[in-house]
Residue, then its C-alpha position, 0 to 999 in steps of 0.5 A: x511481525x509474525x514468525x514465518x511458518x510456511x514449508x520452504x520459507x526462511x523468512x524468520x519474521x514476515x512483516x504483516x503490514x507488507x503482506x497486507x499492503x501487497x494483497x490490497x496492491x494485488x487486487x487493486x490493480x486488475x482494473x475492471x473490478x470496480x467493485x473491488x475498489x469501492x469495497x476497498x474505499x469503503x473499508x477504510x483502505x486509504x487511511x492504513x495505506x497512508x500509514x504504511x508509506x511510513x512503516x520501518x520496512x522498506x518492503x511495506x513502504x514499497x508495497x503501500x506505495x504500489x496499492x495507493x498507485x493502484x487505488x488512486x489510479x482507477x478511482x476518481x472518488x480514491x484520488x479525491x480522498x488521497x487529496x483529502x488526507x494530504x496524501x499528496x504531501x506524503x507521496x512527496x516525502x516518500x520519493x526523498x526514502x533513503x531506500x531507492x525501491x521506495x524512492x522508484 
């Protein structure tokens, strides 16, 4: 967590997990970067993602969840590696979030 000091901003704590997730969420789902996916798989990208559908914040959870979305959606080698690491049990458990944006 990291005080927020941008001009405007009353955040008084960003979470730094949920700005991460959101910038990997963000470049994962323009599609016709195949680079980009390959770099993300190859800098271990699925791992942390996974842990972060179980961060405190409801607002990372959502946004790890969007960039895992995002990843497996466009890349066959992403989904097999979400197989691998029982991403899938996982998915489940998060649908039953007790915060509805995580559970959508």
């Amino acid at each position: 967590m990291y005080g927020c000091h941008l001009p405007g901003c009353d955040a008084a704590v960003i979470n730094a997990g949920a700005v991460h997730a959101q910038a990997a969420a963000s470049c994962m789902d323009v599609t016709y970067l195949v680079v980009m996916l390959q770099w993300f798989m190859e800098g271990g990208a699925m791992p942390k993602l996974l842990q972060l559908i179980h961060d405190q914040d409801a607002s990372c959870r959502t946004k790890a969840l969007l960039a895992l979305s995002c990843l497996i959606r466009l890349s066959p080698l992403a989904l097999e590696v979400f197989r691998q690491k029982r991403g899938i049990p996982q998915l489940v458990e998060a649908a039953g979030d007790e915060d509805v944006r995580v559970q959508r």
